[in-house]
N, CA, C and O of each residue as an XYZ file, in Angstrom:
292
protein
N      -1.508     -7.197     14.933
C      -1.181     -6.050     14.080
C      -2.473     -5.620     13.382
O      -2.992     -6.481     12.671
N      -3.108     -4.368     13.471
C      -3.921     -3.913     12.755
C      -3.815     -3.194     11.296
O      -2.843     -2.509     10.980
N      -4.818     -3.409     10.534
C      -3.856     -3.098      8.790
C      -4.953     -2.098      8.310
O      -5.996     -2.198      8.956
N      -4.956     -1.078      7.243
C      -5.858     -0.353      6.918
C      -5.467      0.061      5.297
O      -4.391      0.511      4.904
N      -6.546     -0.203      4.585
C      -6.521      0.500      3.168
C      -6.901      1.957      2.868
O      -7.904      2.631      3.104
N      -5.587      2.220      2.186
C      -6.170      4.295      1.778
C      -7.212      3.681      0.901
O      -7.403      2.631      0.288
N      -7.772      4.777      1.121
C      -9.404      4.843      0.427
C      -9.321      6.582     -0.195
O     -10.224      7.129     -0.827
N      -8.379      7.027      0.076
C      -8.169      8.842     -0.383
C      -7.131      9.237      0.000
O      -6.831      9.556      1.150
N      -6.293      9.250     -1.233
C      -4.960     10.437     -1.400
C      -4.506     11.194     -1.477
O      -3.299     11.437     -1.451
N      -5.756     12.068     -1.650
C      -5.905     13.761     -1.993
C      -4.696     14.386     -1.616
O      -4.479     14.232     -0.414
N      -4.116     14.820     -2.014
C      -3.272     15.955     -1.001
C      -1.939     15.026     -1.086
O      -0.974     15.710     -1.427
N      -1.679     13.922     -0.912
C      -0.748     13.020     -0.252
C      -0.376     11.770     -1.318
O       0.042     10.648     -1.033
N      -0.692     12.389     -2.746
C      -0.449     11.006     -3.710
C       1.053     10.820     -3.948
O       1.345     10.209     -4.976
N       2.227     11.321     -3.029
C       3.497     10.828     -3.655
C       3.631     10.448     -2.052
O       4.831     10.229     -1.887
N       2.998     10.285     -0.906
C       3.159      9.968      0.056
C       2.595      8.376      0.133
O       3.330      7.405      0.313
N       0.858      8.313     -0.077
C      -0.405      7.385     -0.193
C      -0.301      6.866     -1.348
O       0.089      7.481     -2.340
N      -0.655      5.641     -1.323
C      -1.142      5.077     -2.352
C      -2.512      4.341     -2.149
O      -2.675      3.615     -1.169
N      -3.611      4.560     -3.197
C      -5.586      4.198     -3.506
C      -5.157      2.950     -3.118
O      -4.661      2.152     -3.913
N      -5.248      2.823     -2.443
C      -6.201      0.421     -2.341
C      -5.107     -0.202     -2.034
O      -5.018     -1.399     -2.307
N      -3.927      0.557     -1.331
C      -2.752     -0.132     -1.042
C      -2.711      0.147      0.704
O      -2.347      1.117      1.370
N      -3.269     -1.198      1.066
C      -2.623     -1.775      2.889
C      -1.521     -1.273      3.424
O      -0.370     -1.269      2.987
N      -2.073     -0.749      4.645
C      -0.457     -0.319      5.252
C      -0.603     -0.988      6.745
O      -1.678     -1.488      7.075
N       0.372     -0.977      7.511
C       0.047     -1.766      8.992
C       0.214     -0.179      9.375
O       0.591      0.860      8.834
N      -0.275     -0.607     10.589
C      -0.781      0.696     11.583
C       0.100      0.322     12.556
O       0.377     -0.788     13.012
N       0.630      1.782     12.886
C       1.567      1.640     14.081
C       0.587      2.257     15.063
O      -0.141      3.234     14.887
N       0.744      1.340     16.337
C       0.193      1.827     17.167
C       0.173      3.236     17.821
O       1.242      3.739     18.169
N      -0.711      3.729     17.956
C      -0.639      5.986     18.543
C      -1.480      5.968     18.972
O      -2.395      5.860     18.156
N      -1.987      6.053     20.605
C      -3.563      6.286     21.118
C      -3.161      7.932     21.259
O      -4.141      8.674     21.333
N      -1.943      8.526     21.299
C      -2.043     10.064     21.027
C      -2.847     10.386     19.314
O      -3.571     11.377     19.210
N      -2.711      9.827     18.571
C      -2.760     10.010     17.423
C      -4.434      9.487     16.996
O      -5.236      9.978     16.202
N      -4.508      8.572     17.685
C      -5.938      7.892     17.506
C      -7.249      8.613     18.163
O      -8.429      8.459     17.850
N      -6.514      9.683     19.457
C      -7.573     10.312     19.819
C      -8.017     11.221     19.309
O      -9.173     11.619     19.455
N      -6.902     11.864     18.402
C      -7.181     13.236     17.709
C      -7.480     12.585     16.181
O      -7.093     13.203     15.190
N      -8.414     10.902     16.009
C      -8.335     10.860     14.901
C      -7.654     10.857     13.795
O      -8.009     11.333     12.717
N      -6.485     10.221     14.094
C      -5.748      9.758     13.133
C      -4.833      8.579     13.066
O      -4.639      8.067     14.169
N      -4.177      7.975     11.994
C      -3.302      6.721     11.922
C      -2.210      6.629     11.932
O      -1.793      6.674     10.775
N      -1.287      6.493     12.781
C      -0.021      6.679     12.210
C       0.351      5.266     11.556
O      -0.157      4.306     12.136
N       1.290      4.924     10.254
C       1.704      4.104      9.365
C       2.950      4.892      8.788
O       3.225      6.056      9.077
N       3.743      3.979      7.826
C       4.747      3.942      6.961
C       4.210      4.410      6.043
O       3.371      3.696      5.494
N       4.420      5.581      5.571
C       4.003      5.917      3.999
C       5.137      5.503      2.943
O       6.267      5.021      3.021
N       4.377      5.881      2.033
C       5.791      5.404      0.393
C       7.337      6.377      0.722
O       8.368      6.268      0.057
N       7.137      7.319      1.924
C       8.425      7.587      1.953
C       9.616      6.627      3.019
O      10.831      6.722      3.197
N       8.822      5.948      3.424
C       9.212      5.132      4.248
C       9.666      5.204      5.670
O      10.402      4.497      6.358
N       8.642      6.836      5.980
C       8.825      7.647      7.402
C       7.422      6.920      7.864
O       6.640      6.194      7.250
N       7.439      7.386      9.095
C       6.064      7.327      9.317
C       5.694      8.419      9.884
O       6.581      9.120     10.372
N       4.010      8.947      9.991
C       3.317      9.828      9.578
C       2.005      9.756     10.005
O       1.415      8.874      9.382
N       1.364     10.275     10.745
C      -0.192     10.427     11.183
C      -0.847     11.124     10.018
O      -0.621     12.179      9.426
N      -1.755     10.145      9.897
C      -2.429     10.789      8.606
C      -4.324     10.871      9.030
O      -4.788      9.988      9.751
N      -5.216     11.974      8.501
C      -6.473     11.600      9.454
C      -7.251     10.346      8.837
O      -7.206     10.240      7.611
N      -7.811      9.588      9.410
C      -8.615      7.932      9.670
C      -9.472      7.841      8.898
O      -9.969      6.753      8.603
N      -9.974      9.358      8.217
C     -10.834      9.265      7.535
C     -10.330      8.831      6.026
O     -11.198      8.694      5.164
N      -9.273      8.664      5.767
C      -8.429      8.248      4.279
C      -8.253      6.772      4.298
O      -7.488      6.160      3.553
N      -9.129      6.173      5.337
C      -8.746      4.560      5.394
C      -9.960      3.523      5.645
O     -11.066      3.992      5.913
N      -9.789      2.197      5.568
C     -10.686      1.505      6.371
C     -10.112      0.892      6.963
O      -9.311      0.156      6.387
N     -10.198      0.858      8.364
C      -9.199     -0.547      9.172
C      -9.801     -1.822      8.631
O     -10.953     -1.936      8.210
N      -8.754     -2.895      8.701
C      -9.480     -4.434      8.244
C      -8.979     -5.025      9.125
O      -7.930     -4.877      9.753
N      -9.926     -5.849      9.164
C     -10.107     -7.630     10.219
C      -9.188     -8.543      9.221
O      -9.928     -8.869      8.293
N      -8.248     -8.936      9.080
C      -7.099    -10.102      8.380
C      -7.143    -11.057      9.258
O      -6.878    -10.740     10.418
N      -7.467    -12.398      8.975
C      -6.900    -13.451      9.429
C      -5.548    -13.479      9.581
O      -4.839    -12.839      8.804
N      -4.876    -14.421     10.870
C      -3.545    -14.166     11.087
C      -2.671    -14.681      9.697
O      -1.531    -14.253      9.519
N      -3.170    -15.430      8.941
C      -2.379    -15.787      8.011
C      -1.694    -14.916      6.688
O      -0.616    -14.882      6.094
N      -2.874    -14.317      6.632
C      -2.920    -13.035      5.866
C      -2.091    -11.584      6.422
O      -1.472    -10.777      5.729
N      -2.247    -11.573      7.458
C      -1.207    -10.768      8.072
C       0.237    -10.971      8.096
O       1.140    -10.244      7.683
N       0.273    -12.375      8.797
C       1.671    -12.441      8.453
C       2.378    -12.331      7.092
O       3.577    -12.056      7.114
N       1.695    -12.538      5.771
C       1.866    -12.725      4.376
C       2.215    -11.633      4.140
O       3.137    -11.450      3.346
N       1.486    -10.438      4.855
C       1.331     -8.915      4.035
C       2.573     -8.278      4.898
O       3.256     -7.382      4.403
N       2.847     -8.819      6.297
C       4.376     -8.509      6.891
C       5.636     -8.715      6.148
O       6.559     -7.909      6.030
N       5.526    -10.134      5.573
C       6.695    -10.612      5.089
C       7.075     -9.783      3.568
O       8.184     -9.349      3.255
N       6.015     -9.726      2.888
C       5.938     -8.816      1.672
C       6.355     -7.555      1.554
O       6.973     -7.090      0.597
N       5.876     -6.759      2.939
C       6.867     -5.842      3.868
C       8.212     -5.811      3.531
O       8.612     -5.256      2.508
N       9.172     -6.555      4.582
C       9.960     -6.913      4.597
C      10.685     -7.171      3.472
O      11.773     -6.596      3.521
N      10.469     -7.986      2.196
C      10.931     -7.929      0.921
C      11.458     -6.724      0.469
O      12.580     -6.268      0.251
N      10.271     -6.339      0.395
C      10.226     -4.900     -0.537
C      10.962     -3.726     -0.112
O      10.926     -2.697     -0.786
């Protein structure tokens, strides 16, 4: 599972949330035209452009942690 932090909400602050991880759903349609698709705070999901993020490298442990926290919430 690949995970990415907004880094810019502009436009999208009741959608995004600053410094909050989202998992990335996989889209190579979406990835070619530069963008991410993820779960936003509405709990749709949504291609948003790549440039509002940083992908991160998580150890598997950490991933699974940030799944399950998911899931809770």
């Amino acid at each position: 599972m690949q995970f990415a932090i907004c880094l810019d909400n502009t436009g999208y602050e009741a959608s995004l949330e600053t410094g909050k991880v989202y998992p990335v759903i996989h889209d190579e349609d979406a990835a070619k035209h530069g963008y991410l698709r993820l779960t936003d705070e509405s709990g749709e999901d949504y291609a948003f452009s790549a440039d509002r993020f940083h992908l991160l490298q998580l150890p598997p442990p950490v991933e699974e942690a940030l799944l399950l926290s998911r899931r809770k919430g």
